[in-house]
C-alpha positions in Angstrom: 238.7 81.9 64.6 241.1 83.5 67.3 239.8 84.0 70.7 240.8 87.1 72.7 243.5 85.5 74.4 245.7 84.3 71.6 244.9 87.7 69.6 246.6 89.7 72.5 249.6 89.1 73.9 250.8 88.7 77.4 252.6 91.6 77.5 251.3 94.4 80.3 249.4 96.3 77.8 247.5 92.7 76.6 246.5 91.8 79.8 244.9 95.7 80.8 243.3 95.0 77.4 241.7 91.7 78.5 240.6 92.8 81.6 238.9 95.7 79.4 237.6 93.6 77.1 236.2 91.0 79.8 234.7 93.8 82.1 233.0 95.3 78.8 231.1 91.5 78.3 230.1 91.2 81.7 228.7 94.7 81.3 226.6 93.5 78.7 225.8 90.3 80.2 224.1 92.2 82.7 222.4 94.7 80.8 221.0 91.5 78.4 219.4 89.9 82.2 218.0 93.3 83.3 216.6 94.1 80.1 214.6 90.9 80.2 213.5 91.0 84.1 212.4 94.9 83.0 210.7 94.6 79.3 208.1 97.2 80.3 210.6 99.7 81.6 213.1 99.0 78.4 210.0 99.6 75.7 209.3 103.2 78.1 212.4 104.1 77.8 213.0 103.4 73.9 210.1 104.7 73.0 210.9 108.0 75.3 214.3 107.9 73.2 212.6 107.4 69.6 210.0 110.2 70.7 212.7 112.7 71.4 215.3 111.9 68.3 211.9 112.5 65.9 211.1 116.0 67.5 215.2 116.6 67.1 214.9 115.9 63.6 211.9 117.5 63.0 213.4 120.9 64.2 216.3 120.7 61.6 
């Protein structure tokens, strides 16, 4: 399988892309370590999501 860097070029637009793509996993890298370090405050705040998308769909 391809990494990112052979998949895009080096052209100006391929390297803006990488630097896209790479900021996106870091993103998520840290979102992954917070959400473990704060379980209690990621299941309050799913279940505050799950509550209001059921009383969305319950009003049509």
């Amino acid at each position: 399988m391809m990494n990112c860097e052979e998949i895009y070029d080096k052209t100006q637009a391929g390297e803006e892309r990488m630097k896209s793509i790479r900021a996106a996993e870091a993103q998520r890298a840290y979102m992954r370590a917070w959400r473990a370090k704060n379980k209690d405050k990621t299941r309050e705040y799913n279940k505050r999501y799950w509550e209001k998308r059921a009383a969305k769909e319950m009003e049509g």
